[in-house]
C-alpha positions as CSV (number, residue, x, y, z in Angstrom):
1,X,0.0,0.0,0.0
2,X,1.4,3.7,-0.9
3,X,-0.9,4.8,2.0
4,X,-4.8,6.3,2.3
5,X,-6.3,8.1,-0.9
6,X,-6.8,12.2,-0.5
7,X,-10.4,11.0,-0.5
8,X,-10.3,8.8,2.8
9,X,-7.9,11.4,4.2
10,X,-10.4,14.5,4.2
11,X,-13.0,12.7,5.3
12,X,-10.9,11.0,8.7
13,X,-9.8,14.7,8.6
14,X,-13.4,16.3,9.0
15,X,-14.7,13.7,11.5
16,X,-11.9,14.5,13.5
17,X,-12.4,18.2,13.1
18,X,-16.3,17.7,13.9
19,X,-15.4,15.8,16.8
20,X,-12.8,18.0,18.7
21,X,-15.8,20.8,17.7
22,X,-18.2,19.0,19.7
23,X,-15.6,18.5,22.7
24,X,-14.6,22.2,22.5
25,X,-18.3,23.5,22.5
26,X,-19.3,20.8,25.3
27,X,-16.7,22.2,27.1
28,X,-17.3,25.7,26.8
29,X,-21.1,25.1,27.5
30,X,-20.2,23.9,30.7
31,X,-17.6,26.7,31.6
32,X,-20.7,29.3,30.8
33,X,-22.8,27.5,33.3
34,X,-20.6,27.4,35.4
35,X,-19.2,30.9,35.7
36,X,-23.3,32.4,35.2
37,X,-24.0,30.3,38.2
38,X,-21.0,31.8,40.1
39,X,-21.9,35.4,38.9
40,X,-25.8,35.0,40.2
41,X,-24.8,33.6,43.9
42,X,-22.4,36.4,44.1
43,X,-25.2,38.9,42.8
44,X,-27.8,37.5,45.1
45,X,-25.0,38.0,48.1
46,X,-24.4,41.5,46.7
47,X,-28.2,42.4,46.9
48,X,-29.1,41.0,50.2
49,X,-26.5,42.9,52.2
């Protein structure tokens, strides 16, 4: 074999650029959460003083 056709070799390329996409925006999703979550308990402290 003189190795994978251009053909086979975008499309491994693409899955693997949709699926570090995915992992990335999973990620980031929960990062949002997490910091809104940390700004609103830090708000609700704020207002109750």
């Amino acid at each position: 074999m003189k190795g994978i056709s251009p053909l086979i070799a975008i499309v491994l390329f693409i899955a693997i650029v949709i699926g570090i996409s995915g992992i990335i925006s999973i990620w980031l999703t929960g990062s949002a959460r997490t910091t809104t979550a940390i700004v609103e308990s830090a708000t609700e402290k704020l207002q109750s003083e």
